[in-house]
C-alpha positions in Angstrom: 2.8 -11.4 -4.2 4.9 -13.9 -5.5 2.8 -15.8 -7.7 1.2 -12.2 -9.3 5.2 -11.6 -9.8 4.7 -8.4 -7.8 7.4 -10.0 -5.0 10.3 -10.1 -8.2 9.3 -6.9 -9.1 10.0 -5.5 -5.5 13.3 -7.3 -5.5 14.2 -5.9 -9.3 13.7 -2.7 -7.8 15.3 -2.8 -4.9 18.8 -4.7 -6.1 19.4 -3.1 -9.3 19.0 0.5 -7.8 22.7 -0.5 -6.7 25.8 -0.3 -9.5 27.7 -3.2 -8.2 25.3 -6.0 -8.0 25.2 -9.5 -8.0 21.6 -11.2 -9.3 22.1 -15.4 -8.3 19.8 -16.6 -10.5 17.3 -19.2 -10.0 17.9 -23.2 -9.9 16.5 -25.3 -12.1 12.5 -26.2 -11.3 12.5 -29.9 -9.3 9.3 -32.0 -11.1 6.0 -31.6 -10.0 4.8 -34.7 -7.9 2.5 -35.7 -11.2 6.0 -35.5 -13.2 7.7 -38.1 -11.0 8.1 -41.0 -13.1 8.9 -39.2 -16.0 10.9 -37.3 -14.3 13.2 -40.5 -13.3 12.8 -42.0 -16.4 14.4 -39.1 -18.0 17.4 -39.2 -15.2 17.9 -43.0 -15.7 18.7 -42.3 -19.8 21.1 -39.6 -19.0 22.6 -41.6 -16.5 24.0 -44.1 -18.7 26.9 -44.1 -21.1 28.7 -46.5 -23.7 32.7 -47.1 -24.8 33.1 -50.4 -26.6 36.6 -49.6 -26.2 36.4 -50.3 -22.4 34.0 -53.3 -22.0 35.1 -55.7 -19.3 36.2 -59.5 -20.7 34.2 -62.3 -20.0 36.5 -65.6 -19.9 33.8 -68.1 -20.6 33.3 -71.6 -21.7 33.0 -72.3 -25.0 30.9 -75.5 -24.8 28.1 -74.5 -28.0 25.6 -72.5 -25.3 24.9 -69.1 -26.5 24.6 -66.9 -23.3 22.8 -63.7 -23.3 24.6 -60.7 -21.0 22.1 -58.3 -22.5 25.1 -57.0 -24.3 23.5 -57.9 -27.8 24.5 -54.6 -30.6 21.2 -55.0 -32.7 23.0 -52.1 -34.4 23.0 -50.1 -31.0 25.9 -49.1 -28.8 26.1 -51.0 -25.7 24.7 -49.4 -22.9 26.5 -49.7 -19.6 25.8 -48.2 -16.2 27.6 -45.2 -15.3 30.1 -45.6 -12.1 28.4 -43.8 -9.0 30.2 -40.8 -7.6 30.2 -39.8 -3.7 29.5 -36.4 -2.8 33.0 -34.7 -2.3 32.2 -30.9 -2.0 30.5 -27.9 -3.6 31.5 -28.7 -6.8 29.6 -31.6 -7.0 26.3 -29.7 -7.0 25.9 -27.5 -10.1 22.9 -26.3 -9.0 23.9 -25.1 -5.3 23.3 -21.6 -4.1 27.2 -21.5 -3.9 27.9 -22.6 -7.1 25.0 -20.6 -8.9 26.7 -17.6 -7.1 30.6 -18.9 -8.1 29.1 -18.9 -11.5 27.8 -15.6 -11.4 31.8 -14.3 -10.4 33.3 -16.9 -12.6 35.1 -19.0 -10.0 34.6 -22.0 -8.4 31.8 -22.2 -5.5 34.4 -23.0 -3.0 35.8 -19.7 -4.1 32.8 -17.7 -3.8 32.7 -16.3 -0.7 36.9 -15.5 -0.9 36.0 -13.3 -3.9 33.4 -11.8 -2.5 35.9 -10.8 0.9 38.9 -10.0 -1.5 40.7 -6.8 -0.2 41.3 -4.3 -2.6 38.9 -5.3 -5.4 37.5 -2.3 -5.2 34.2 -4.1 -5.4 31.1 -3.8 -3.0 28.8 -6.2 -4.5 25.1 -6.6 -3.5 24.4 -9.9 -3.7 20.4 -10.7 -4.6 19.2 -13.7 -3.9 15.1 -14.3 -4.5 14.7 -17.1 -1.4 11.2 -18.4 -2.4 13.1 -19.6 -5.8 15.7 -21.5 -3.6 14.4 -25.0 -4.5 18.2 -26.4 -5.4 19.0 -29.8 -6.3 16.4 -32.2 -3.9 19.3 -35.2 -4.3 21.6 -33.4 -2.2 19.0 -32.5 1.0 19.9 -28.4 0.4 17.1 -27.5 -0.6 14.0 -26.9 0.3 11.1 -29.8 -0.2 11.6 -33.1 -0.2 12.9 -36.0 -2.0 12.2 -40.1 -2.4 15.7 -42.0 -2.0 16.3 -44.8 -4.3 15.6 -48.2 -3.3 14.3 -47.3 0.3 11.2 -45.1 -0.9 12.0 -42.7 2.3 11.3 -39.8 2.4 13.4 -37.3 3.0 12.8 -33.5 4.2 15.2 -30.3 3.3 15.8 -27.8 6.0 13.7 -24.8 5.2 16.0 -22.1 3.6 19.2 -24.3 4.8 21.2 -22.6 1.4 20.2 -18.9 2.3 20.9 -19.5 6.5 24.4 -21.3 5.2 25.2 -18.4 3.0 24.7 -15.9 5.7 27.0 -17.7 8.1 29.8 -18.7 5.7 29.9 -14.8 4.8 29.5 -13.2 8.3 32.2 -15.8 9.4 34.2 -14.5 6.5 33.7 -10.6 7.3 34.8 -11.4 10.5 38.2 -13.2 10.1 39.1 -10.7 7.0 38.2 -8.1 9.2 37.2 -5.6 6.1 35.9 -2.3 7.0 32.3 -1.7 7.3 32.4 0.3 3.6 34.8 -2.5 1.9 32.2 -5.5 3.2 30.0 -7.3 0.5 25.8 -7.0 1.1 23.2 -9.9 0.6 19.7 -8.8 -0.3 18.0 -11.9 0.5 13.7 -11.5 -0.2 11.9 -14.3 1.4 8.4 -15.2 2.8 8.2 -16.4 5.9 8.1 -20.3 4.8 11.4 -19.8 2.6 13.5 -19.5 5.7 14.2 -21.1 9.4 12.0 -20.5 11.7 14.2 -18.5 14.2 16.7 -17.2 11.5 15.1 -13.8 11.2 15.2 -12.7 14.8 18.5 -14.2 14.4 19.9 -11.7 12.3 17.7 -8.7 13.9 19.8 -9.9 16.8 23.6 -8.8 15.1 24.5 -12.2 12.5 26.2 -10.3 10.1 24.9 -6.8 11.2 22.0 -8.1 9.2 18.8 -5.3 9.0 15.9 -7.1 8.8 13.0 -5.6 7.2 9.4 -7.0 7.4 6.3 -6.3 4.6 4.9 -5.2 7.4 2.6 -1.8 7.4 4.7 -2.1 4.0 1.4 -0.2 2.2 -0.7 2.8 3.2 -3.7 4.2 2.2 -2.3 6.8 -0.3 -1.0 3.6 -1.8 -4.2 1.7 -2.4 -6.2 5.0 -3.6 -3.5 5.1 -5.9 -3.8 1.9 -7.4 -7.6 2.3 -8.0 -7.2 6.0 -9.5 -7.0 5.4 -13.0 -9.9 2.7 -12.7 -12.4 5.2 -11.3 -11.3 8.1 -13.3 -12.6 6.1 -16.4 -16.1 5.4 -15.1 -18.5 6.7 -16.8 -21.1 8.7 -15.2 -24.2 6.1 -15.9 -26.6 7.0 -12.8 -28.7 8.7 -15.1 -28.6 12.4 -12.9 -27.8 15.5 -14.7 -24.0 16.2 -15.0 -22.9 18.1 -12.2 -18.9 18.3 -11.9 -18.9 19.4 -8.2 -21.6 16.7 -7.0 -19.7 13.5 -9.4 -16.2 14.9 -7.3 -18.0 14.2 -3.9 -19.8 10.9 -5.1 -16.2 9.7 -6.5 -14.4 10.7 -3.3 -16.6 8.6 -1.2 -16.7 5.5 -3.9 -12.8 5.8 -3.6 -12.6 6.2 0.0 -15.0 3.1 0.5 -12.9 0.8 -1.9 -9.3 1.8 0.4 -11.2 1.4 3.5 -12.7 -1.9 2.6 -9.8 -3.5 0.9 -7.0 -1.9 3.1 -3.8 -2.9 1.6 -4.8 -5.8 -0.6 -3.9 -4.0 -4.1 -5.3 -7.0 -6.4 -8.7 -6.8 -4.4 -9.4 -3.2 -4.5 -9.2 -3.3 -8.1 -11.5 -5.8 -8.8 -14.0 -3.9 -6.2 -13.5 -0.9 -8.0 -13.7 -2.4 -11.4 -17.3 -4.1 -10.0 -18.7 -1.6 -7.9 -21.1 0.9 -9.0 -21.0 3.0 -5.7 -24.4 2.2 -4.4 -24.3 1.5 -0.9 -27.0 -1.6 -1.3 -24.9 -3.6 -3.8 -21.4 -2.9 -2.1 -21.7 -6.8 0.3 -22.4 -8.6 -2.6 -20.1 -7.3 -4.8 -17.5 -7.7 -2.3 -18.4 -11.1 -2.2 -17.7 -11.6 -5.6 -14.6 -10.3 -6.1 -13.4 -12.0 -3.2 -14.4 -14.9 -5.0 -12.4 -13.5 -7.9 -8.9 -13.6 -5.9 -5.8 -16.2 -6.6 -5.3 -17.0 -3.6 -8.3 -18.2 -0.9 -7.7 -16.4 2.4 -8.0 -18.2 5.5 -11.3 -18.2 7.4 -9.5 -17.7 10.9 -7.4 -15.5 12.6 -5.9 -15.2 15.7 -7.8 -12.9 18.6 -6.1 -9.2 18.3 -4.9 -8.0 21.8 -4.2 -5.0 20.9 -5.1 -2.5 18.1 -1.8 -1.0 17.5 0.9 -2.4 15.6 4.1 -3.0 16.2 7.5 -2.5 13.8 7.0 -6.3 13.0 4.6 -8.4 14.0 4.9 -10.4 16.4 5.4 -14.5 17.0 1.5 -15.1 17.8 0.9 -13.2 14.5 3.5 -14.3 12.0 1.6 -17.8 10.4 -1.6 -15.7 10.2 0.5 -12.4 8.8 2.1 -15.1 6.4 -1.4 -16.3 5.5 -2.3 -12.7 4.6 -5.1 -12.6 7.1 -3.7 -9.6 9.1 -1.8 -6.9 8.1 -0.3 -3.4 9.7 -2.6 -1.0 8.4 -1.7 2.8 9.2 -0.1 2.4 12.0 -2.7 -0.6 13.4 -3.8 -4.2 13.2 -6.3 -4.8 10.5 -7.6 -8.3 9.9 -8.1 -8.8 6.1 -11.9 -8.5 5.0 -11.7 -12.1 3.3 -11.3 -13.2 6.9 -15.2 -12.2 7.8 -16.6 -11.3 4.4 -18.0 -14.3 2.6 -16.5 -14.9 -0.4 -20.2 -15.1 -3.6 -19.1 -16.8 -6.5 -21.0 -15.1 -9.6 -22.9 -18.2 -10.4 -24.0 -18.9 -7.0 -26.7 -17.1 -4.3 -25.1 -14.7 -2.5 -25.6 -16.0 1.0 -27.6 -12.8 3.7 -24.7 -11.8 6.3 -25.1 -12.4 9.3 -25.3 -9.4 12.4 -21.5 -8.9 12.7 -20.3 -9.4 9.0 -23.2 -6.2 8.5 -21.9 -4.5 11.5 -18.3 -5.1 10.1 -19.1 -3.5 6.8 -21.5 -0.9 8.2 -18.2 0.6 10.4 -15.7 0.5 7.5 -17.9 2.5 4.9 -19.0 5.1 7.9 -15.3 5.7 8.7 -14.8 6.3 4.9 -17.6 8.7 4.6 -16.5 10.3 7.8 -13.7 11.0 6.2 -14.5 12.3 2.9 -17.4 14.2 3.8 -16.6 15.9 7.4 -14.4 18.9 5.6 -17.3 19.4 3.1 -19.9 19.3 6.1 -17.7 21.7 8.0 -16.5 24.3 5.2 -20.8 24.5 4.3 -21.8 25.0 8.5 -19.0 27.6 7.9 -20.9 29.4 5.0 -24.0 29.1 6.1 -23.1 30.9 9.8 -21.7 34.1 7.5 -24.5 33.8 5.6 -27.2 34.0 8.4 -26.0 36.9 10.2 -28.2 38.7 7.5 -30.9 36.9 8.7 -31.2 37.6 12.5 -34.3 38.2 14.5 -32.3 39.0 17.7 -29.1 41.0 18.6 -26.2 38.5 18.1 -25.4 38.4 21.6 -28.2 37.2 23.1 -28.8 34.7 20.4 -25.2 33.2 20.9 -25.7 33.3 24.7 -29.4 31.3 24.3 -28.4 28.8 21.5 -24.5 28.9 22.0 -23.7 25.0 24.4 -20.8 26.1 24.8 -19.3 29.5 24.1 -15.7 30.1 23.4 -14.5 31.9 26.4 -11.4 34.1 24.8 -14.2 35.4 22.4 -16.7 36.4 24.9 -16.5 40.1 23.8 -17.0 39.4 20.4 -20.4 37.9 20.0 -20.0 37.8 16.1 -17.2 36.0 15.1 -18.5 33.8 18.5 -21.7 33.2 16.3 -19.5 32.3 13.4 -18.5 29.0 15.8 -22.0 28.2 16.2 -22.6 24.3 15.3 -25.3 23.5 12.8 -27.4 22.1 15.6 -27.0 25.1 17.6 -27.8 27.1 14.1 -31.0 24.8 13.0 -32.4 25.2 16.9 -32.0 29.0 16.6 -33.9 28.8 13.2 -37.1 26.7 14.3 -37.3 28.7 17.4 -37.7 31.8 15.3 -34.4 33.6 16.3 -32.7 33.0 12.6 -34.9 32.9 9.4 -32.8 31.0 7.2 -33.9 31.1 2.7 -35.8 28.0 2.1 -32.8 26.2 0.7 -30.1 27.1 2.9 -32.8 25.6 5.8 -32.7 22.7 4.1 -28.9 22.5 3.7 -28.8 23.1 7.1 -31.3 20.0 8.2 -29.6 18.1 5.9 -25.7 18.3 7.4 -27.8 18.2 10.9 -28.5 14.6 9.6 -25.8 13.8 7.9 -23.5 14.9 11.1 -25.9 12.6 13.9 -25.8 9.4 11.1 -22.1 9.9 10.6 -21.4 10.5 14.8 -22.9 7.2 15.7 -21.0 5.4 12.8 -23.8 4.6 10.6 -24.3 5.0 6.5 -25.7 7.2 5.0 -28.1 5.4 2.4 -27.7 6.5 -1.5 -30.7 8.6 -1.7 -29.8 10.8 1.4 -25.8 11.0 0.4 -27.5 12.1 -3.4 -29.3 14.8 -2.2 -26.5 15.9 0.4 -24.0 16.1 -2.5 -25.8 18.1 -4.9 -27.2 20.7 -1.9 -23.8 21.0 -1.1 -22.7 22.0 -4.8 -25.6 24.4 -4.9 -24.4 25.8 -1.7 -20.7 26.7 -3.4 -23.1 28.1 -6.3 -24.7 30.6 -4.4 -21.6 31.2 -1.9 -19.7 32.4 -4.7 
């Protein structure tokens, strides 16, 4: 989220929906590791400085030697080491986090967090701060990474976050001794992963630093958000199966092609539109383009996760869970614990063979695309067994009672003295056995509808697939159906 610049756009969002805001910008990027030497080169000439006027006198013999200080003009102005300085205070690094905020309220950044506290300002800042860009100055060990000292080649290691944990302390120390009312106090709006910050300083402030809320990406995205995200992507397929055009049938196949894409990708926005770019709904080619798109992805996903305990998730997640969570390898997923598909899916380059799954990885797939015909098709399978029971008591070969007390498993009791609207709750098992035994005789084609949701109900109840040539034929008998209901 960070890297696809989704994570900034959250923050964006989030701080400048407030009038009084503060938006610390970000420090200066440290060199990359390959940069290094360039990197101190450059440092080294901007480090040095020349006054002619103020070069130190040399008393030395004049006995005919000519003795070279290195001090030779060539037409150049001398160049003399600049005196060190020691490190006095928070003015001495420009790029702090304090002093980037002081900037940003044009003091000083030992004056920062006074401003922010002043009483009667009549200001209520929130102050932003994007912790994943809190890199800082490595010289001055604030920031977070690592830097080589001179002369010693040590190396030393910044506190994780130790800027955004300071800030939090020097301003909930402050609240406290100014004793500002709850609707006077300044906010921070800190966004950070979980590697930006010290370890324990979340459950910190969930515990009271500050009166600090602390909320997690976690269950964050639902599945109204993902089908969302893919809308506009299926909306302009074209229809290039090759059937007739039928409206009512393309709705049902597009439901289900949508519902597979949210169920297999879950949350992970960036995957389920590349699946739903790639896929072209068939049931056979869904593992392997899967595999390919997950190939497709920024960032690899990791290849383990922890054992799930439970299924149900929690408001956050929990210690056992957070490096993984991190990782993206599980997620809160409506309300449960849903480890990402990269975790168990192989991940097919497009120039390489797409390796057979294994048992679990088909089993794994097989569940997620039952659950998301399950729940596209079980309203449609439902309103036609409805239909079809109005329809067939026009067809009867018996009275209605005795046919819903012979074929009825069991009857509702409150409507045990009305046998009709009791046959109207007849299930399409219970209708097709009542029709081969000769008690109903069903048209041709409403028998066949009613063998095919018989199927389609028993594949669906033991969480299997329905393969492409069965969910075809299902969708266009059940657009026929509304044809000759209405």
């Amino acid at each position: 989220m960070v890297e696809s610049g989704l994570a900034d756009e959250l923050y964006r969002e989030a701080l400048f929906g407030h009038p009084v805001r503060v938006d610390v910008p970000a420090p200066p990027s440290a060199p990359t590791p390959g940069a290094e030497a360039d990197g101190e080169a450059e440092q080294e000439e901007d480090d040095w400085w020349a006054d002619t006027d103020e070069l130190p006198y040399l008393d030395l013999p004049d006995d005919g030697f000519d003795l070279d200080l290195g001090w030779a003009f060539d037409g150049r102005r001398p160049r003399v080491p600049a005196p060190r300085k020691e490190t006095t205070g928070l003015r001495d690094d420009p790029h702090s986090l304090l002093a980037r905020l002081g900037k940003e309220l044009s003091v000083d950044p030992d004056e920062a967090i006074a401003t922010l506290l002043a009483p009667g300002s009549g200001r209520r800042p929130v102050v932003g701060i994007r912790a994943w860009a809190e890199t800082e100055d490595l010289r001055t060990g604030t920031g977070t990474g690592t830097a080589v000292d001179a002369g010693t080649a040590r190396t030393r290691t910044a506190p994780r976050g130790a800027a955004v944990e300071r800030l939090f302390r020097l301003l909930a120390a402050g609240v406290k001794d100014s004793g500002l009312p709850p609707g006077e106090r300044p906010r921070l709006l800190v966004v950070a992963r979980l590697r930006d910050l010290p370890e324990s300083l979340p459950d910190e402030l969930r515990h009271g630093l500050g009166d600090t809320t602390v909320h997690w990406w976690w269950g964050a995205l639902g599945r109204l958000d993902t089908a969302t995200a893919i809308a506009s992507i299926l909306d302009r397929g074209s229809d290039t199966s090759g059937r007739d055009h039928d409206p009512l049938a393309e709705r049902i196949r597009r439901a289900i092609r949508s519902e597979t894409v949210v169920e297999v990708c879950g949350p992970d926005l960036e995957l389920a539109r590349l699946l739903a770019l790639e896929w072209d709904g068939a049931q056979h080619t869904l593992g392997t383009t899967l595999g390919r798109c997950l190939a497709r992805l920024s960032d690899p996903f990791p290849t383990d996760c922890p054992p799930l305990r439970r299924i149900g998730a929690l408001l956050r997640p929990g210690a056992e869970l957070r490096p993984a969570w991190a990782k993206g390898a599980v997620v809160s997923w409506e309300g449960r614990l849903r480890v990402h598909v990269g975790v168990w899916h192989p991940a097919t380059p497009g120039d390489g063979p797409a390796p057979v799954p294994d048992g679990d990885i088909r089993a794994r797939l097989t569940a997620l695309v039952s659950q998301a015909q399950q729940r596209v098709l079980s309203p449609w399978i439902e309103e036609a067994r409805q239909r079809l029971a109005v329809r067939a008591l026009a067809h009867l070969n018996r009275p209605v009672a005795t046919l819903v007390a012979d074929y009825a498993d069991r009857p509702p009791a409150y409507l045990r003295n009305d046998p009709e609207r009791a046959f109207l709750e007849l299930q399409v098992g219970e209708l097709l056995r009542a029709h081969v035994s000769g008690a109903l005789a069903l048209p041709p084609r409403d028998a066949g509808l009613l063998r095919l949701l018989v199927t389609t109900r028993n594949v669906l109840a033991h969480r299997s697939v329905l393969y492409d040539r069965t969910l075809d034929e299902l969708c266009a008998e059940l657009s026929q159906a509304d044809l000759r209901a209405s």
